[in-house]
Every structure is written in C-alpha cells, then in structure tokens.
N, C-alpha and C positions, 0 to 999 in steps of 0.2 A: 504494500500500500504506500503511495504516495505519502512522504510527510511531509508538514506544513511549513513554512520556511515564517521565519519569527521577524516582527520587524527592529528589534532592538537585541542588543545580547542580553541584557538582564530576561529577557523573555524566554530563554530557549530552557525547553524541559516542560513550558505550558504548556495544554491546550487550548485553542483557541476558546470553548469556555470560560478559561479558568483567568484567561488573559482580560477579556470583556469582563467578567465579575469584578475581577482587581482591581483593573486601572478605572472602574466607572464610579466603585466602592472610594476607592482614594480620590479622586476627584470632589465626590457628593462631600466626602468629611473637610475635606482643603477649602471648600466653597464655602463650605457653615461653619469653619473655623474663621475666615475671612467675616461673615455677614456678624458672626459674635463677635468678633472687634471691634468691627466697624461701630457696630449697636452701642456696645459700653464705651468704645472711647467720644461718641457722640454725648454721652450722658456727661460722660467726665467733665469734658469742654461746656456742655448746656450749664452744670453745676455751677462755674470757676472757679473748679480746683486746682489745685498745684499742679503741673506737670511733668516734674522729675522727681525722682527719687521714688518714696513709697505714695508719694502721691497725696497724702493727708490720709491715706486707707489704710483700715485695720486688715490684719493680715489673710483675713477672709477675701474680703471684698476686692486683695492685691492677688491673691492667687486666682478668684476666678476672673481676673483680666489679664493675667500671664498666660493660662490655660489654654484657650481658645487665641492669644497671640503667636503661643510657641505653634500651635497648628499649623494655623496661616501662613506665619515664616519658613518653619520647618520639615512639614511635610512633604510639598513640591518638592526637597531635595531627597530625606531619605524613602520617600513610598516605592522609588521602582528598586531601592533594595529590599525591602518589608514584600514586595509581590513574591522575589523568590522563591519566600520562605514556605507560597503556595506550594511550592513542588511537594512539602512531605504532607500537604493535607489540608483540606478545608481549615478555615479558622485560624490558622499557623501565622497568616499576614498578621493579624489581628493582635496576635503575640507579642507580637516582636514589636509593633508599636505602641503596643501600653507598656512593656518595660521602657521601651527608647522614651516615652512620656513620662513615666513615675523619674528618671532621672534630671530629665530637665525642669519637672514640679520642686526636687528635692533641691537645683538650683537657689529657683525661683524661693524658694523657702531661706534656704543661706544670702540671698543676695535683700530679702525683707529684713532679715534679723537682723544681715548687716548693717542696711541702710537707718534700720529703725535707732538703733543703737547708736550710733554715728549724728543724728539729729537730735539724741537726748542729751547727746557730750558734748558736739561743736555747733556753735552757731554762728554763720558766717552772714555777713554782710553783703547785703544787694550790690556792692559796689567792688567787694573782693570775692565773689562770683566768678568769675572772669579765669577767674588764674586756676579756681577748682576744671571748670572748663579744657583750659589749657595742658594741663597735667592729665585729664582722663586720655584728650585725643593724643597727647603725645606718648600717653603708655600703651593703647591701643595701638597706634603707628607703631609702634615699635615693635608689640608682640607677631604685628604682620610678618615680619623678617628671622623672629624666632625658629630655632629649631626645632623645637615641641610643637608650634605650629604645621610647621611643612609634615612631621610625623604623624600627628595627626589627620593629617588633611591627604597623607597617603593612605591611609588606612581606611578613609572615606571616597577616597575615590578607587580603591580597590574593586575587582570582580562581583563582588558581594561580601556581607557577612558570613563566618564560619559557622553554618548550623550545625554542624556537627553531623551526624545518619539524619537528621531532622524528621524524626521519625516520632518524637516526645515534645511534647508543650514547654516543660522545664527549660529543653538545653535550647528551643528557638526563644524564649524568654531573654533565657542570661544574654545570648546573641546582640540580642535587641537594645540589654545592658550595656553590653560592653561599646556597640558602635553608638549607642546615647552618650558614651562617654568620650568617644574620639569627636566625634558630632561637635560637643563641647569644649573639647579640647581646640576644634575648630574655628570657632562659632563666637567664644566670651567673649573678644576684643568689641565685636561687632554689637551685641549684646550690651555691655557694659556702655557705650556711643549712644545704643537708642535710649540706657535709662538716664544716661546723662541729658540726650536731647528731648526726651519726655517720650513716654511711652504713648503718650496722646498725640504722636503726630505719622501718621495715617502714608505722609511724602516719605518718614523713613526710615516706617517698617516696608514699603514698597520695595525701596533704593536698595534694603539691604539684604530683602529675596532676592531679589535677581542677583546681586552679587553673591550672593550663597551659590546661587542656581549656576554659574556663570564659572565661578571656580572649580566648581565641582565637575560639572559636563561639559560645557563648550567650550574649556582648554584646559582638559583633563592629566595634558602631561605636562602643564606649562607652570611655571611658579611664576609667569608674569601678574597672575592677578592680583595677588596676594600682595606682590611688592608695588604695584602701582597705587592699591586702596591703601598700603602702608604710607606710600608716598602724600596722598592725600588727604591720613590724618594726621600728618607731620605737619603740615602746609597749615590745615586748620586751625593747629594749634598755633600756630606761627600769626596768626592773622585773628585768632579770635578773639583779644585785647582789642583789636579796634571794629572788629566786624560782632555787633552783637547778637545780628540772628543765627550765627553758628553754635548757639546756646541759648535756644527759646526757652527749656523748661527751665532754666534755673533765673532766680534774682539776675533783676538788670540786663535779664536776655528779651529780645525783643521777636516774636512772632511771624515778622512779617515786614514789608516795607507798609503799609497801612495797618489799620486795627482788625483785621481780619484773621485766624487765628492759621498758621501754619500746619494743615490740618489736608 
C-alpha cells in the first residue's frame, strides 16, 4: 500500500487522522489562549492598573493572566513537538503539554513571589524608573549571546523530544518537563522584557511570538537571531534614559506618543 508522504518532519509516523486531530486540537487551544488574553488584558487596561511587575494583582488573579498568556506565546512554538508524542497514543499530545504548562505556571509562581517581594523592600521613584528599565534590557541583551542560551535553544530546536518507547503517560509527561525546561531556558530573557514592559501590552507579546517562532523554525540552524534581538536589547537599553516609551509599564514610562494606551 501506498504511504502517505507527510508535509513537515515532525509529522512522519502520523496518520493522516491523527495529523488533522492534532494540529486542529492545537490551533482551537493557541486561538483561546490568545482571545483569554486579549479578554483580561482589556480588563487590566479598562481598570488603570499598573502595568508591570505583579501588576497590583494578588497572586490568583496574576497566575490566571500568565496562564492563558504563556499559551498564546508558547504554544505556536512547542505544539508541532507535543503532536509527536501522538505516535505512542491518543491523548499522549495532551501530556506533554500540561507538564511543559505546570513548569512554566511554577515560573510564573517564582517570578510573582519575586516581584511581590521586591515591591515590599524597594520603592523606586517614577523618575529612577528608567535605569530599573535599562539594566532589565541590558541583562536580557546579554543573556541573548549566553551559552546556556544557544544550549538550550539547541535542545529546542532539536528533532523532537525524547519520549522514550512513548508507550506510558508518565515518561511522555516528564518529556514534556524537561523540554518546559529548555523552552525556559530559552524563552526568560524574553519573558523577563515583557514583564518589564507590562504584561498588558498586546504589541509585545505579538513581537515576541514571532520571534520565539522565528528562532526556532525559520532559521533553525542559525544563531543569527538570537544575537540580533540581543543586539536590540542592548540598543534599548542604551537609548531608554531618553526614549521613555521603551518602558510603558513602569513609573515615568510613557505608552505611546499620545494618551492612547500601547496596547
């Protein structure tokens, strides 16, 4: 019998049912991770709440706005590795993205306590704002060129994750763990940028799927991208003492060139 010829490599080993269930499965959750976003960061803004850091939210109200962001970001990059995991069995995708999810919540959880902690100790000045700004983008520039980055980011752009015989829920779980954790390994500098520029700005969580999306698959063996967004939050930091919308969410950052909210 004729077999089917696949239109991607992560495909091969599907059925064409199993391919159409997948990739229409991950699509439906990327779209309603996107419209939850959208939803609560509309509220945020309606509110006039804070824009960076924990936001003025208790830690409820921060994690179900992380939840449904990390989708939106995150998914488009790892769901065509999460499809493979179909080959050992219905449900197996399914696996592997709620462990690769519970890591980046557990994040999401460290980067709350952080921040909440941090705003009970220091209280900075709308006016010395600026230089907080300046040191995020120039630590994030920098971690671009790291070597724990490019390792990471090899490990992600790899064949697939190792499920093992992927024959057990458990070992496509841990899977799903461990590349949650290269993902991140990946991903923080980027991360760390949008909670500095507020998590309520819509232009860049966009900006920085696609460059997830972009280093990841469409120049899969190149380290140019990595070192060019490096290059450009070196720049920013360089320039955001006098450029204040390069720092909306924080004191003394400005939204927009009118009062229209950078959104």
């Amino acid at each position: 019998m004729r077999t089917e010829r696949q239109s991607a490599p992560f495909l091969s080993g599907l059925s064409r049912r199993q391919t159409v269930i997948s990739l229409t499965a991950l699509v439906v959750v990327v779209a309603l991770g996107w419209y939850l976003a959208l939803r609560q960061l509309a509220d945020v803004d309606a509110g006039g709440g804070e824009m960076a850091g924990t936001m003025g939210m208790a830690l409820g109200p921060f994690l179900l706005m992380w939840l449904p962001m990390v989708v939106a970001m995150m998914f488009p990059t790892v769901g065509p590795s999460a499809v493979t995991a179909e080959r050992g069995g219905a449900g197996r995708a399914a696996a592997f993205l709620l462990a690769y999810l519970v890591v980046w919540m557990l994040f999401g959880l460290a980067v709350y306590l952080l921040l909440a902690a941090a705003e009970r100790i220091v209280s900075i000045p709308a006016d010395n704002a600026k230089w907080l700004a300046v040191a995020i983008f120039a630590l994030a520039g920098l971690y671009q060129f790291a070597p724990v980055k490019d390792r990471c980011l090899g490990v992600c752009r790899s064949a697939g994750p190792d499920f093992g015989d992927g024959s057990d829920y458990p070992a496509v779980a841990r899977a799903g763990a461990r590349y949650g954790l290269s993902c991140l390994g990946c991903c923080v500098g980027y991360m760390v940028v949008l909670i500095a520029i507020g998590m309520t700005s819509i232009a860049a969580m966009a900006i920085l799927t696609v460059v997830i999306f972009v280093e990841r698959y469409v120049l899969p063996r190149s380290a140019m991208v990595p070192r060019v967004v490096g290059a450009l939050l070196l720049l920013a930091a360089v320039l955001t003492p006098f450029v204040s919308w390069l720092h909306p969410g924080l004191p003394g950052g400005e939204m927009g060139s009118g009062d229209t909210p950078m959104t």
